[in-house]
N, C-alpha and C positions, 0 to 999 in steps of 0.2 A: 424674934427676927421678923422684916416687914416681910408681905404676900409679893412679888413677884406681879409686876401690872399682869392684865389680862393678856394687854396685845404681843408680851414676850412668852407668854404661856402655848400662846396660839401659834406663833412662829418657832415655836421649836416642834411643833404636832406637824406642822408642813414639812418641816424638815425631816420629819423621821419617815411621814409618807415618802416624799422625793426620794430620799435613799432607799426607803424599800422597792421602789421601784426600777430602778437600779440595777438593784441588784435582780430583780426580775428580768429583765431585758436585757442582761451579760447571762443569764442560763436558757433564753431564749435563742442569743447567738451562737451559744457554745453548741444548742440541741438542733437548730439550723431551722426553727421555728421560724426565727424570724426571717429566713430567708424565704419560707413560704407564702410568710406574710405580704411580702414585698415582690414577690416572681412577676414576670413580665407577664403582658396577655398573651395569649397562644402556646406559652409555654406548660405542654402537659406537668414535666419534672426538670429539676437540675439536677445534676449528680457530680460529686467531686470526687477525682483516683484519688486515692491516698496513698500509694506505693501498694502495700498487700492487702490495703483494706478501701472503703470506699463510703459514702456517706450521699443519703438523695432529699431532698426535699418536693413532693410534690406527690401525685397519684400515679401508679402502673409499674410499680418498682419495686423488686427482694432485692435483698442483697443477703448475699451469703459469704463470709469470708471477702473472696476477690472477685467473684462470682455474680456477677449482676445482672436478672432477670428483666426484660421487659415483657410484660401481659398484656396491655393492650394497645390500641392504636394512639397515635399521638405524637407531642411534638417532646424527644429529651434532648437535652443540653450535657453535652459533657466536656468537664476540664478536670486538669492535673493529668498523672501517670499513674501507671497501674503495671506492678509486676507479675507473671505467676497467674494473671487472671483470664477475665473472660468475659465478653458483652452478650448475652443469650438475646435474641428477638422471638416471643412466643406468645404473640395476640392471634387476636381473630381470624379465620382466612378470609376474608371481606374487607379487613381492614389497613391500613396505611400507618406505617412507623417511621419517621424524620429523626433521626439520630445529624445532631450538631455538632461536628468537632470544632471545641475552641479550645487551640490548642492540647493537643493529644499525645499523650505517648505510654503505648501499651504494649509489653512482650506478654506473648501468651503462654499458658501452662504447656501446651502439647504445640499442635499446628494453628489453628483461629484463635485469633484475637478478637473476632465479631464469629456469630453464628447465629443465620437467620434460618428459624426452624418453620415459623411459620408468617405469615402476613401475605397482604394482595401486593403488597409493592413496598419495598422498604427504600427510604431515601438518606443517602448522606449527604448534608449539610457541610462545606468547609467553609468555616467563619471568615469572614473577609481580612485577610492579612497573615495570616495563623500559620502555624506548621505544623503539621499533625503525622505522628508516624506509627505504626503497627509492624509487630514482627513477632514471629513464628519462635520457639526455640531452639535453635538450629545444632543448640551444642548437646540436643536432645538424640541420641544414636539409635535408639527404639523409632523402627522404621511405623508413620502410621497406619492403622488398624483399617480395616477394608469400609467398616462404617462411619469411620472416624472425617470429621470434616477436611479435605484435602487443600486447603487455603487459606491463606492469612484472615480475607476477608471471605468470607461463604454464606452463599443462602440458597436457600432450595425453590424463594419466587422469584419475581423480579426487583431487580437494583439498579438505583438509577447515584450517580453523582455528579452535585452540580456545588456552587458558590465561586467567592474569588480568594479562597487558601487553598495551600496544597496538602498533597496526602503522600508519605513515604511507606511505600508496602516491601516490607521484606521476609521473604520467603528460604529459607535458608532449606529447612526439605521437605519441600512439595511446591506448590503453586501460587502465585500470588492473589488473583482474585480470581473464585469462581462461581457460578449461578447455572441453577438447571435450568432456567428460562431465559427472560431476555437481561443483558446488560446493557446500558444507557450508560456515555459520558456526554451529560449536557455542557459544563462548564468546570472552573478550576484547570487545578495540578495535580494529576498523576502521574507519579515513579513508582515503579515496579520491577524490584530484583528477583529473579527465582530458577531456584536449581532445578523446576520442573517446566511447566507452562507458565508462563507471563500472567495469560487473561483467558480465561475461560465461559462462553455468552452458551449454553448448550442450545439452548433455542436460537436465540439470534444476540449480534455486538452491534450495537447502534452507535456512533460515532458523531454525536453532531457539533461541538466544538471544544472548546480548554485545549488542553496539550497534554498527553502519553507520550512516556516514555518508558519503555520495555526494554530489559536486558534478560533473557530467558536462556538458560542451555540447553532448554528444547524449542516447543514453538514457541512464538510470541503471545499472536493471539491465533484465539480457538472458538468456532462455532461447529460442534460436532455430535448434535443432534439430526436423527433423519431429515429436515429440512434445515439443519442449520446455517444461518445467513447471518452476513457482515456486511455493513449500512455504512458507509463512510461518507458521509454529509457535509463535514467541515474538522477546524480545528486543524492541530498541530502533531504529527505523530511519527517518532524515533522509535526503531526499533532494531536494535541488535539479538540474533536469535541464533543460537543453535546450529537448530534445525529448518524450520519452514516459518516463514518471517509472520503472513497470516494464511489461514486455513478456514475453509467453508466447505462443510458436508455440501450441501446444493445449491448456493449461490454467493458470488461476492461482488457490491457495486461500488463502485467509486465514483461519486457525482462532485466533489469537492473538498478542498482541504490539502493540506501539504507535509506529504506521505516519503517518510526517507527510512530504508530498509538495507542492513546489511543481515545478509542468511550464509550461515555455514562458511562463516569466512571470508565469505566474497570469491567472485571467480578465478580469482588466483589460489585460492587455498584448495586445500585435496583433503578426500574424507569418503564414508564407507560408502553403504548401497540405501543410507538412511536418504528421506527425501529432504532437501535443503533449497528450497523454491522461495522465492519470495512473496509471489501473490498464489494459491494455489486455490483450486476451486473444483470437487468431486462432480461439480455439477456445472452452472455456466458463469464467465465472467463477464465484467461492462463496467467499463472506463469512458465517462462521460464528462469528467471534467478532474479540477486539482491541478498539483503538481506531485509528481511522483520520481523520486530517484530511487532505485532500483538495483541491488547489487546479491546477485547470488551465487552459490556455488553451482546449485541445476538452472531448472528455468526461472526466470525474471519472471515473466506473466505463465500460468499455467493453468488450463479448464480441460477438464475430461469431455466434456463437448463442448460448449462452443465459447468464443471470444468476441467479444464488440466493442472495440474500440470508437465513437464517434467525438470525444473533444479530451481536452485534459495536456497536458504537456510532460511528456515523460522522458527520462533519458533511464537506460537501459544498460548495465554489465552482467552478464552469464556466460557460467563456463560450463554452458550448453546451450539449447536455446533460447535468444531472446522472449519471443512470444511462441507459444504450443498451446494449440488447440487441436482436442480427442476427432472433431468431427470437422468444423467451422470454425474461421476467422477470416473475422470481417471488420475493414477499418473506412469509417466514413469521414472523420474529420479528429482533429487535433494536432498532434506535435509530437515526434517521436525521434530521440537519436539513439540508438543500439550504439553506444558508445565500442561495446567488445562484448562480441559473443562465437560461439562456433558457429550454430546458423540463426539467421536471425528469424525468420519468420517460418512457418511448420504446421500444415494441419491439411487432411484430406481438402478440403477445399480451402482458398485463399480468394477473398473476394476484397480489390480495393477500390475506392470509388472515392475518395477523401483525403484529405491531408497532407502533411510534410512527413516524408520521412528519410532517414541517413543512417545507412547499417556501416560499419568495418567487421567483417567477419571472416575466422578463421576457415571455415568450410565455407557450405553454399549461403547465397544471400536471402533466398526466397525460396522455399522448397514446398511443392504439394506432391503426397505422399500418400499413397494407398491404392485400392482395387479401383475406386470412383475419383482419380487425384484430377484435379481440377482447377486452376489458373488462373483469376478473372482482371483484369485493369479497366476500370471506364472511367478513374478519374483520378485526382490528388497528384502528388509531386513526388517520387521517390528516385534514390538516389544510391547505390548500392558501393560496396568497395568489397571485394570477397576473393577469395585466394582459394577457394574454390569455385564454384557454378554460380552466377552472377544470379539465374533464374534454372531452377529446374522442378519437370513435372514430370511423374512417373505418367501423365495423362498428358490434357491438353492446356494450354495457353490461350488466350483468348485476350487480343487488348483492342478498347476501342474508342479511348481517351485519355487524359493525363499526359504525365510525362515519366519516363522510365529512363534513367541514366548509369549507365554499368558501366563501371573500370573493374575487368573480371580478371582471370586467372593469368596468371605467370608460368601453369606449369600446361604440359600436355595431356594431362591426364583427367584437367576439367576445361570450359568452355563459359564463356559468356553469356550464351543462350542454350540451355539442354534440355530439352522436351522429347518423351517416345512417342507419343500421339500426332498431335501436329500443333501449331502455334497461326493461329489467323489476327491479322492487324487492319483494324477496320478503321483507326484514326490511334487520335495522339502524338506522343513526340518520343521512339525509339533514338538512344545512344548505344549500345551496347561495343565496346572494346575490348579482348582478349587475345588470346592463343589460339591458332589454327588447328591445335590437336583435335578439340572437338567442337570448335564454334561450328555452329547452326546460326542459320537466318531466318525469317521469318516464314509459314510455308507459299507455296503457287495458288492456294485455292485463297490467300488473301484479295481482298478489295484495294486496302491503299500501297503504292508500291513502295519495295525496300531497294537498300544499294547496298553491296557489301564487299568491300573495299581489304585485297589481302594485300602487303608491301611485302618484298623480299627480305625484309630485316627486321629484328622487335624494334620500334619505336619507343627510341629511351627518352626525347631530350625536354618533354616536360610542354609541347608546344600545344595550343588552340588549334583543333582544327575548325573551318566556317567553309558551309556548305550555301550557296549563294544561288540566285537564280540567272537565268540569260544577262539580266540587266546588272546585277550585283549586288541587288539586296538579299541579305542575310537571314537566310532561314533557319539554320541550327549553328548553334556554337556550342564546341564541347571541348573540355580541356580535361583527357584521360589523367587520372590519379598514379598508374605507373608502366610502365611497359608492357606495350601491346604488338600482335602484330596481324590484328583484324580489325577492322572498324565496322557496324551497322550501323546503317542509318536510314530512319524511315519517319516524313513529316506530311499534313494534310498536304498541302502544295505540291507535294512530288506527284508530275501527271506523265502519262506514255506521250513520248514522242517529243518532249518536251527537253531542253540542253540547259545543263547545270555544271558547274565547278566548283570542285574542294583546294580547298586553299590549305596550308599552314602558317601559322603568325606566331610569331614570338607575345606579343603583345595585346593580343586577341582583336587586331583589328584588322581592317584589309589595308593597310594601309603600310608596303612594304612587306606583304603578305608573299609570299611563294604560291604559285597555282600547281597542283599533285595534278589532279585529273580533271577535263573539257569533258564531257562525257552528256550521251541522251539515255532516258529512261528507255527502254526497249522490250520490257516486259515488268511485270507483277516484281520480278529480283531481277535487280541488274547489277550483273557481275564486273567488278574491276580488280584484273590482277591474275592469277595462277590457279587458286584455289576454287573451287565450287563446292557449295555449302552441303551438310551430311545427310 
């Protein structure tokens, strides 16, 4: 037989290399070598769920069973699903763990799906686009253990979650996220179901943008460490709750973002002696910007001492009071309508100097309340509608700017103005309209003068009344919200000795206007009518 050229001898040696090689590089894949080989830079490890089992290619990674360890600081990568298991974080305490969900979805063996035991700050990553979900095993009936981690997601440093996917946390029995230090939502989607608490920040709940959404049948969220604070910065945030929508051991601020809360119901619904507030704060609140809609079964806004309201746009339902504050409340600016509450505003001092605002409320409209109750108006726009006490102060009133507009009470038993102390009006722009049972006017030891105006009859018919000067310009125009049968009225312009007339108009102009009373200012109150003030 002839020899086989050389150059056919040699091309099958190539060949047998080639395929060894081959086959190297399919047991490379299969052992996830080669995915080592190939990882992105920054990326410490990958890790793939595999249902009960799991697989990582890179440094800082056990796995045990379902069980997957991180040890040190770093950037992991995780994808697939994972049932039965568990994500441990336990590097350094100095160090930084970035956990990436690309696309995710893990039921845990007990309560946590993630559990950060140790690190300076652990960060969740959601992958831009992704859907990532975590859930508890809720069909689990073994209530958990007093050490046992209380949340789907848990860590005992700080946690921050940002990207642009979202995250589904379900909590079936206990809590959705919790942290004994600070929690951070810089960016992404969070939803969060839980039969116990929503969000739990122990230190502090930083809020700076993405979108939350909480459904909790206790509170929502929770910062309930001795200084614990809630930071509301920006972002989007739903929450349906229970009990108390959010809660702050010692302070809660809202500088921006747009904030929609239903607590306990809403204030149409009925329920125990549990507290069901919306904004609640053991210590002081501050509403400086956002938008905020606001529905609870107790109070809407609620601070053991004090409230500061200076910007922000909020509208308001409680079926109790709007705004309650322990000590102080005080509103310098922003937007506020108390769409429906029993009273709206509540706190030993009431100090307002700023803004718009519009109550309808079931009781009083403005109430200061205690041993030091205290009154204050020097500025802003308010606008009252109450079916009880328009304004009332267990103390004193004091207005010396703004404008103060009351359609008060229909019954005899409250008053448009009701102060024990005294009420002195130094400027501004008084409307106050009610019931003769217990209207009060402004007192004698004021500076600028009032008129108070009583008719034989309640006035039903819906009409503007304009209070004019000699010549017939228009100094107040007030068009009562429902039957009165006192009118105050008290504006800088009103001088002693000085002759004025009140008109009624269909149409709010003078213009086929009816003229009620010709009348001269004659002292500090000037009486028109029957009645003289309490």
């Amino acid at each position: 037989m002839r020899a086989q050229p050389c150059c056919a001898r040699k091309g099958c040696v190539v060949f047998k290399r080639l395929m060894g090689l081959v086959v190297v590089l399919a047991q490379l894949i299969a052992t996830d070598c080669f995915a080592s080989a190939s990882m992105e830079p920054g990326i410490t490890a990958d890790i793939i769920l595999r249902g009960t089992s799991a697989a990582a290619s890179g440094d800082g990674v056990e796995i045990h069973g379902a069980t997957i360890t991180l040890t040190k600081g770093g950037v992991y990568r995780l994808t697939g699903s994972l049932v039965d298991g568990m994500v441990i974080v336990d590097a350094g305490k100095d160090e930084t763990v970035e956990l990436i969900l690309n696309s995710v979805t893990m039921t845990a063996a007990s309560t946590a799906a993630i559990v950060c035991r140790q690190a300076e700050r652990v960060i969740v990553t959601l992958a831009e686009g992704t859907k990532n979900e975590l859930r508890d095993a809720a069909n689990d009936i073994q209530a958990a253990q007093e050490d046992e981690p209380s949340a789907v997601l848990y860590a005992k440093d700080d946690l921050l979650i940002r990207g642009e996917g979202s995250l589904q946390i379900n909590g079936g029995r206990q809590n959705g996220v919790s942290t004994k230090k600070t929690f951070t939502l810089q960016s992404g989607t969070l939803l969060v179901e839980a039969a116990n608490h929503g969000l739990l920040g122990k230190d502090s709940v930083e809020l700076q943008g993405g979108m939350l959404q909480i459904t909790a049948q206790n509170d929502g969220i929770q910062s309930g460490g001795k200084h614990g604070t809630v930071l509301i910065e920006g972002g989007t945030v739903h929450i349906v709750s229970g009990a108390d929508g959010i809660q702050a051991e010692s302070a809660l601020m809202i500088s921006g973002g747009e904030i929609d809360i239903l607590a306990g119901g809403g204030s149409a619904a009925s329920g125990d002696s549990q507290s069901r507030k919306a904004l609640k704060s053991s210590g002081m609140l501050r509403i400086t910007g956002g938008e905020l809609r606001l529905n609870s079964l107790d109070d809407a806004v609620h601070a053991a001492t004090g409230v500061l309201v200076s910007g922000g746009v909020l509208a308001l339902q409680s079926g109790d009071d709007a705004v309650h504050a322990g000590e102080q409340l005080q509103i310098t600016g922003g937007s506020m309508e108390i769409v429906s509450a029993l009273e709206g505003l509540e706190s030993e001092v009431v100090e307002i100097s700023g803004g718009v605002l519009s109550m309808h409320t079931a009781d009083d409209g403005m109430n200061a309340v205690g041993n030091h109750a205290r009154l204050e108006i020097s500025g802003g726009v308010i606008r009252i509608n109450a079916d009880g006490d328009g304004v009332d102060s267990n103390g004193t009133v004091t207005m010396s700017g703004g404008e103060l507009i009351i359609s008060g009470p229909e019954s005899m038993d409250y008053g448009a103005l009701d102060y024990d102390d005294s009420f002195l009006i130094s400027g501004g722009v008084l409307a106050a309209a009610g019931y003769t049972g217990v209207g009060q006017a402004p007192g004698a030891d004021s500076t600028q003068p009032s008129v108070m105006i009583t008719f034989t009859a309640m006035q039903t018919d819906g009409s503007t009344y304009l209070l004019t000067d000699d010549e017939g310009t228009i100094l107040l125009s007030v068009r009562p919200e429902k039957a009165f049968q006192t009118l105050v009225l008290s504006t800088p312009e009103l001088a002693a000795g000085e002759q004025y007339r009140l008109y009624r108009s269909t149409d709010g102009t003078l213009t086929g206007a009816m003229m009620v009373y010709d009348f001269t200012i004659s002292d500090i109150i000037t009486l028109l009518g029957d009645t003289v003030p309490n």
